[in-house]
Phi, psi and omega in degrees: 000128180251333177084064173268348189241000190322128151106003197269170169205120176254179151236147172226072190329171173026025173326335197238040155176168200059238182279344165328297156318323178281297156345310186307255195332337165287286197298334167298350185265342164244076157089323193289163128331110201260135172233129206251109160294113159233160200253344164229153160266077176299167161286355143300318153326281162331299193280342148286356169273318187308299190311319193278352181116181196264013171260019198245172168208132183264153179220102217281165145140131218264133168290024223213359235189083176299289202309305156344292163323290245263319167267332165294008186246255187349314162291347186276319170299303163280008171281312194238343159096033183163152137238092215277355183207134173229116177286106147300088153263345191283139172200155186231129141314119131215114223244133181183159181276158192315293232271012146257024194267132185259152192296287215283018151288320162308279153322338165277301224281343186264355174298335199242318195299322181233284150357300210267325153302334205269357188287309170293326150306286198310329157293325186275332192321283163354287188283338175286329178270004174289312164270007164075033188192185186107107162317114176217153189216138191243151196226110139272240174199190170261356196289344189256030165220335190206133188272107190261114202296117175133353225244000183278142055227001171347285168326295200284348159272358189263322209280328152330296181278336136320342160270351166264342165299310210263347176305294181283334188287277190300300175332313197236013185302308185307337191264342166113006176255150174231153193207127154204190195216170177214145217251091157297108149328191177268149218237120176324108183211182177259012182271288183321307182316287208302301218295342184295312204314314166242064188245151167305123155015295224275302208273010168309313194298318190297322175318312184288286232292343199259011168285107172309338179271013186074347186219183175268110169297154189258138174315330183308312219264328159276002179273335156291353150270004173272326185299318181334286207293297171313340142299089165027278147012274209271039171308321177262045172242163194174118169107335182237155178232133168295121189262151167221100141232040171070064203340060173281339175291352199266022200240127187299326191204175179233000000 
């Protein structure tokens, strides 16, 4: 632990597994106050506050739920007396071909995927700019840079929220605020897992093999560029997004 973050106080939307859990335990390890966003308080839950310790706090509320939002950012304030960094991570797969997409797939996927960031930013906003600094970093996908057929409207909610990182990140740059995002691939999660799970041998190996680095990213890795953004460190980024998918987007053919 170097204590980059000592003395911080985040939120961590979805906190209490895959990458979300992993944001936790990095930043508590380095020093900040964690307020962990869950939509219930499970034994998950329970059991990432016990690891990290008395810097942490669970916070019931579905971000899909401004008001809900409005008071878990407002208990959060009052647990710890600020907030200088917030992760948007909760997010739901909803995955269809367009033209079987039912309205009410649609509002879920954009209540809690794009909805539901821009609910906790208008709440946290308030308070960073009260103090004139803060930081927010938002996890997107890669699905918001290259369009995969079957997977909508997912994309069209991820490629919103890179368009809401870059909105707000020049709206408030002059106030000491910074808002950016991070573009995951695919990434070792329990999301992931199950979906590898039900695939052939055959075809798991390909998931890897069309990776260039060969392998599958770990949550650790992308929670260490959230630590980045979220830092000091990255005081002049602003505005931008990060791919962390072993550079498979970037490849013309395979």
């Amino acid at each position: 632990m170097s204590g980059r973050l000592a003395g911080k106080v985040a939120l961590v939307t979805g906190g209490a597994q895959g990458i979300g859990a992993a944001i936790v335990r990095r930043f508590a390890a380095e020093g900040a106050r964690v307020l962990i966003n869950v939509r219930r308080h499970d034994q998950r839950a329970q059991t990432l506050l016990d690891e990290i310790g008395g810097g942490g706090r669970v916070l019931e509320a579905d971000v899909a739920d401004p008001l809900a939002v409005a008071g878990m950012v407002a208990a959060g304030e009052r647990a710890f007396g600020a907030l200088d960094i917030l992760v948007n991570n909760a997010g739901i797969n909803v995955f269809n071909d367009p033209l079987a997409l039912s309205d009410d797939e649609w509002e879920r996927c954009f209540s809690v995927d794009l909805k539901g960031a821009w609910h906790c930013c208008k709440a946290a906003l308030p308070l960073m700019l009260a103090r004139g600094a803060g930081s927010i970093v938002n996890i997107a996908s890669v699905h918001g840079h290259k369009i995969i057929p079957g997977a909508f409207p997912y994309p069209v909610a991820k490629h919103g929220l890179i368009g809401l990182t870059r909105a707000l990140g020049i709206q408030y740059a002059a106030e000491g605020i910074r808002v950016n995002s991070i573009s995951p691939g695919l990434i070792r999660t329990p999301l992931a897992e199950d979906w590898l799970a039900t695939l052939t041998p055959e075809q798991r190996q390909r998931q890897i093999d069309i990776l260039p680095c060969k392998r599958i990213g770990e949550a650790d890795e992308v929670a260490y560029t959230a630590l980045f953004l979220a830092s000091d460190e990255a005081r002049f980024i602003n505005a931008t997004d990060i791919l962390i998918d072993g550079g498979r987007s970037q490849l013309y053919h395979e």
